[in-house]
N, C-alpha and C positions, 0 to 999 in steps of 0.2 A: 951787569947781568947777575943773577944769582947762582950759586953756586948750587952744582947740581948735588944733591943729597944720594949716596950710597943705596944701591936696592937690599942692602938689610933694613935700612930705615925705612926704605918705601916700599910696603907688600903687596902693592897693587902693580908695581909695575911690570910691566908687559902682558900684564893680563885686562888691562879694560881700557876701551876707545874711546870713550866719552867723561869728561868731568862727573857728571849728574851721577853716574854710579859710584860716586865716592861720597860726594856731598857738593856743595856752593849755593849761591845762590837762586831765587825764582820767584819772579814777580807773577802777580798776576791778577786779580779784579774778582770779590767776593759776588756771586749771584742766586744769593737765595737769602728769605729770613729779612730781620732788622737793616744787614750790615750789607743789602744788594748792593753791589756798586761801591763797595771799600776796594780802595788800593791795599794790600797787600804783600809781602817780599817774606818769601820761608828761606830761613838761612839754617843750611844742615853743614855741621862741621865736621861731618865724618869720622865723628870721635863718640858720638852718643848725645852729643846737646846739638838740639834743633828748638828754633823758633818763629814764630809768627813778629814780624814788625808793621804796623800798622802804620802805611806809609800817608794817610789822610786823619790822622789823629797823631800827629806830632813826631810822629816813628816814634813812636811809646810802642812796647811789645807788650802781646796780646800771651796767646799759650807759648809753654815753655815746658818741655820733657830732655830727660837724659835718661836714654835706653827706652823700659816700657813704664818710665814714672813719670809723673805728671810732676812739674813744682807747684807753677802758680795757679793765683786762684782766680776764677773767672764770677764773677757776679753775675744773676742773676737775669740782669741788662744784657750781657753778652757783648759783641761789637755792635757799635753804631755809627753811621755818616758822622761825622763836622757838626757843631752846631753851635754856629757862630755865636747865638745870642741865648746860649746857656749859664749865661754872667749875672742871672738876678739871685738874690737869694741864696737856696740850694739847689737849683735849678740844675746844679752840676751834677747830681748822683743820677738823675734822669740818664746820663752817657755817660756813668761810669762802669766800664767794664771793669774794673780792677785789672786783671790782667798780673804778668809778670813786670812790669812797669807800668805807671801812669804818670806824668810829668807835672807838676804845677808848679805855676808862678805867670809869667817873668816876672812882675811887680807886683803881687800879692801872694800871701801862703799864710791861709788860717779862714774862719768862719765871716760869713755875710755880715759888712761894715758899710756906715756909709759917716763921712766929717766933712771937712772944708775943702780936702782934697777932691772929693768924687764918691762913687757908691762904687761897691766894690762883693763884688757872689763868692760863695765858696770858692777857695784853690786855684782863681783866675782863670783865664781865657788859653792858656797855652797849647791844651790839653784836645782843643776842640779846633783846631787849627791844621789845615794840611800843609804837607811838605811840598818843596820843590824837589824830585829830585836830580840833581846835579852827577851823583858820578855812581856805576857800579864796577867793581873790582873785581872778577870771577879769579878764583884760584887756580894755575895751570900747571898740575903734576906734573908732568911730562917735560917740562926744563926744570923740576925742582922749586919752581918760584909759591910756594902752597897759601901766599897772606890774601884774604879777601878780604873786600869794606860795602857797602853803600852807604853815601852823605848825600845831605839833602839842606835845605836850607827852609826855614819856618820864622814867618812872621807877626809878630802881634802890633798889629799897627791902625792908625786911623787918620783921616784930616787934621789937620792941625796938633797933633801926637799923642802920646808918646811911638813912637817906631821903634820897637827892642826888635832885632834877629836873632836866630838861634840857627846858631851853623853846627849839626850833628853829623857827627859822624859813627857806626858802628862797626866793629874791625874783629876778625878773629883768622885763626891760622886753620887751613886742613888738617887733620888728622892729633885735631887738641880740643879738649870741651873747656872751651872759655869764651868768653865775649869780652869788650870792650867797648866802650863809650865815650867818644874825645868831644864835650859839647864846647862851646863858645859862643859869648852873648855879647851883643854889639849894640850899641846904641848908636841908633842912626838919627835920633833928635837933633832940631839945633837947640835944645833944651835940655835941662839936667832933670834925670828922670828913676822914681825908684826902682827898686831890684830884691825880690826874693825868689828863692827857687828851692823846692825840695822834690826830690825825688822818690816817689811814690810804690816801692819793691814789694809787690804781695804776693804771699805765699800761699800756698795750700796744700789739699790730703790729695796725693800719699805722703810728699815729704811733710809735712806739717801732720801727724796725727798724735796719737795717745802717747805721751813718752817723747816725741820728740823734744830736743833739746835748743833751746834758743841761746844765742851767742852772742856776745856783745860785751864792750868792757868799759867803763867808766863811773862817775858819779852822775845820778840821776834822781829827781823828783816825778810824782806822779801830778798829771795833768791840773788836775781839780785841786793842786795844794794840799792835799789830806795824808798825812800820816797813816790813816787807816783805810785808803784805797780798797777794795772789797781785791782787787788784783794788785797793785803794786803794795805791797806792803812786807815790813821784815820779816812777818810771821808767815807768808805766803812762799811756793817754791813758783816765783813767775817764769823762770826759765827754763819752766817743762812744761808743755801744749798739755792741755786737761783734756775730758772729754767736752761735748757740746754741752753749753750753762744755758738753765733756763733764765739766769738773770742776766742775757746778754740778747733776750728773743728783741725783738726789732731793735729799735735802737741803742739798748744795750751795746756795750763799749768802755774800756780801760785803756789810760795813753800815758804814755812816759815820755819825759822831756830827759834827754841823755847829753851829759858833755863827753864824747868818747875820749877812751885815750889812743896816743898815738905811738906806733914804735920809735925806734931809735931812726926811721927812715923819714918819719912824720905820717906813716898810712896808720888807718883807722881800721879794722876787721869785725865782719858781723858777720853771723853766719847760723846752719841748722844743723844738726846732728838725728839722724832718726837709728836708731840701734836698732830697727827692726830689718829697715831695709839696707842698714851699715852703709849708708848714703851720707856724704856731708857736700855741703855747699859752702863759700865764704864769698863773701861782697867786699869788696876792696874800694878804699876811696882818702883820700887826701887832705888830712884835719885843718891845713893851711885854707885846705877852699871851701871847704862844707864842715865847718864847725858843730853841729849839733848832729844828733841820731836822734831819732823819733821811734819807739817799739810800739804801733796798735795793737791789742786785742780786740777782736771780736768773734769769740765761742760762739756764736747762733746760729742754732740748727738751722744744718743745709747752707749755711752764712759762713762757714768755719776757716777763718782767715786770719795771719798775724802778718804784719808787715813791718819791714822795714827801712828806713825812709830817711836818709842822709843829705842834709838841708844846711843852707846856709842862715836858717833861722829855725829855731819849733814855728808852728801854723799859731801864730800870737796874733797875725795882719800886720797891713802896714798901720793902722793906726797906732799899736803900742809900740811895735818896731821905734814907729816914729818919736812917741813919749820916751823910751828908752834908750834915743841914740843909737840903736845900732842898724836903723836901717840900711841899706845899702843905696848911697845916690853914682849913677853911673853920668858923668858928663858928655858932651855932645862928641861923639869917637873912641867916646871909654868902651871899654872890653873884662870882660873877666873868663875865666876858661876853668873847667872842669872836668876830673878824669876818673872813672869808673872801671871797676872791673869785678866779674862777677866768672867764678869756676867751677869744677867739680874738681873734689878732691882725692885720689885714686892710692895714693899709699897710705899705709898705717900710722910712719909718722907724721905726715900733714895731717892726718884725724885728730891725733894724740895732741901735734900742738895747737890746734883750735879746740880743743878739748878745756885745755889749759887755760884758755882765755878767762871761761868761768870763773876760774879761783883767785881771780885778782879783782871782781869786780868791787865796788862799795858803793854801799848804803848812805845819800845823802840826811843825814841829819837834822 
């Protein structure tokens, strides 16, 4: 049993009958617009972060605010149903919401390919995929026990295969703004079968405006190979959001290939700084399992989004993946497992030492 928690720590108590006026969980079915008929699940932590999980698009999460600020950033597209056979081409932005999460892979991450393996669409099929859900965990104050989750289970599979699972789980505590992410990917082939995955974190205004400070720490090149990147470049300050560029209007875009570094724990930290709103954020994730950070720009009015997106590869595909050896092959029962964590940061010295992070990056050569 858990141990019941002091009423200094808990201020609610004796004063409210129902869970839902603190916060937990709440599922429920979008009905109007694009997204009629989306599952659904708003998880409020009663701390100031709440969020949308899009329980028919992979539990990818949609909007995402701490207090009365928006983080992420919603395209244009908005929510959309599943769409199972959005794997041609780019066929994928068609239902990309962006969102505060968008999930890609399990066996592709990068631009529309096709070789001897197969044809293969932007970002794979993951993303278009609904959950099962299996379990929800309501937080119950009132014995002290405050940890809540929903897990769901999500398959990309077909006759004669590949069958990859993805067993998600998302977990946070009442009266704390953080979330958690414990994925796990299974290969149910009786075939050995590729693996990439990066996770898809996009931000927007208000945290992301004029000044905001982006965070991140390692050696990095810019997408395109170019020294003189119009945005990644030495002479440029990339890790302060500009205003909106008109050289980013439609497809317009800057991307960086990041090796991050990791502390002395092994985690990896990315994060935003907005000094207006004295708001920071930090994404936590583990260099052992997701080796690379991805930082997007795209400045484009009304489009104004930077993401960032900690993958077990940069979006190269499997095909170079594959020239390059580092693909990931998972054998028939293999598994690989993933752990995220994403907060709000409320003292001055947690500001200060993600502050910090900046001053150690460098410049790939």
């Amino acid at each position: 049993m858990p141990e019941t928690p002091d009423s200094t720590s808990l201020p609610w108590k004796g004063k409210v009958g129902h869970v839902s006026q603190i916060g937990g969980i709440e599922t429920s079915v979008l009905d109007n617009g694009p997204g009629r008929g989306v599952r659904i699940a708003w998880v409020d932590t009663g701390a100031g972060l709440r969020y949308k999980v899009v329980l028919d698009r992979a539990m990818d999460i949609a909007e995402a605010f701490y207090l009365q600020h928006g983080l992420s950033w919603i395209s244009q597209v908005g929510i959309t149903p599943p769409s199972r056979f959005s794997d041609k081409g780019v066929d994928w932005l068609r239902t990309f919401t962006g969102g505060f999460l968008t999930t890609c892979g399990l066996s592709h991450v990068g631009g529309p390919e096709e070789d001897d393996f197969g044809q293969r669409g932007l970002h794979g099929h993951i993303s278009n995929l609904p959950a099962e859900v299996v379990s929800i965990k309501q937080p119950d104050p009132f014995s002290g026990d405050l940890d809540m989750h929903i897990s769901g289970v999500i398959r990309e599979t077909k006759v004669f295969g590949p069958h990859l699972m993805l067993k998600r789980t998302i977990s946070g505590k009442l009266g704390q703004p953080f979330l958690e992410i414990k994925d796990e990917v299974v290969n149910q082939s009786n075939i050995t079968v590729p693996h990439m995955l990066l996770y898809h974190f996009n931000f927007g205004w208000p945290l992301v405006d004029e000044g905001t400070e982006i965070i991140w720490k390692g050696d990095w090149s810019a997408r395109d190979g170019s020294k003189n990147n119009r945005i990644f470049n030495r002479n440029n300050n990339f890790k302060k959001c500009p205003a909106p560029l008109q050289a980013h209007a439609g497809t317009g875009e800057d991307v960086a290939f990041i090796k991050p570094e990791a502390d002395h724990s092994g985690s990896c930290k990315a994060g935003f700084y907005n000094p207006k709103l004295d708001l920071a954020t930090v994404l936590i994730f583990k260099k052992e399992q997701l080796p690379w950070l991805v930082n997007w720009q795209h400045w484009g009015e009304n489009e104004y989004v930077t993401a960032l997106e900690p993958a077990t590869h940069p979006p190269i595909g499997q095909s170079q993946a594959r020239e390059e050896r580092t693909l990931i092959e998972l054998g028939p029962g293999e598994k690989r497992e993933y752990e995220l964590r994403f907060e709000i940061l409320g003292t001055e010295t947690e500001k200060k030492s993600l502050l910090e992070i900046n001053n150690y990056s460098t410049i790939q050569q």
